[in-house]
N, C-alpha and C positions, 0 to 999 in steps of 0.2 A: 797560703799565707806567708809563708817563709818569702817564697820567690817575689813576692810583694815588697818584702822586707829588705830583701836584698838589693830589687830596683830602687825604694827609696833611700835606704845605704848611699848607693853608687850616687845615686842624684846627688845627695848632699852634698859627699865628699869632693865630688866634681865641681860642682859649684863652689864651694867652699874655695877651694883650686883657684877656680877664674875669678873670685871674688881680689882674694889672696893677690892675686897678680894682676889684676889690673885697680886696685885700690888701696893697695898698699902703700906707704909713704916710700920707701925701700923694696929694693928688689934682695934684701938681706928676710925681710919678714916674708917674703913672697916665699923662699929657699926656703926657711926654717915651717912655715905652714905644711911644704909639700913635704918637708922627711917629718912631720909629726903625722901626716897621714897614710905613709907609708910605714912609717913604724908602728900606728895602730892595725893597719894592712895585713903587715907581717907576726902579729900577735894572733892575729887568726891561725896563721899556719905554721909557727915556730913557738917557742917556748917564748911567753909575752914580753915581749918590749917595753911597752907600754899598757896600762890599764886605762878604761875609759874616764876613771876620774882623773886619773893624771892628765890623759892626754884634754881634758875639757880644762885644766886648770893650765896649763900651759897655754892652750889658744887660745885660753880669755888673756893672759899674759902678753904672749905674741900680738894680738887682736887688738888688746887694751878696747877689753869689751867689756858688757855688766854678763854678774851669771845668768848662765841659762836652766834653768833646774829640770828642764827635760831632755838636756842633751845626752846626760849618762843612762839615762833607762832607756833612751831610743839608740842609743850604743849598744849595750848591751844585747837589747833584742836583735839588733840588725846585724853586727857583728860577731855573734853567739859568745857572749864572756858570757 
């Protein structure tokens, strides 16, 4: 189940990525999408950057998106916070 977790992680994140870059109005929001997903990345394996609420309250910011109320529990599992 983990390795499930991990491949739909990766999915998202990725997509998330290509979303970012190719529909973003600026290639400013593209930049700042990919270091918010490297700094949730990098919370996996250093001392946390970012939290997944932070990091979901930011890319609704970035995004200028509505909330998503299941992005932070499927963070957390996929990302082990």
């Amino acid at each position: 189940e983990m390795q499930e977790n991990v491949k739909k992680c990766k999915n998202f994140l990725a997509t998330l990525i290509k979303l970012a870059s190719h529909n973003s109005p600026s290639p400013e929001t593209s930049r700042n999408v990919k270091a918010l997903v490297q700094d949730l990345l990098a919370s996996e394996f250093f001392d946390a950057k970012i939290e997944p609420e932070e990091f979901t309250n930011r890319l609704q910011s970035e995004l200028k998106s509505s909330p998503q109320p299941y992005l932070v529990p499927f963070l957390k599992v996929c990302v082990l916070f």
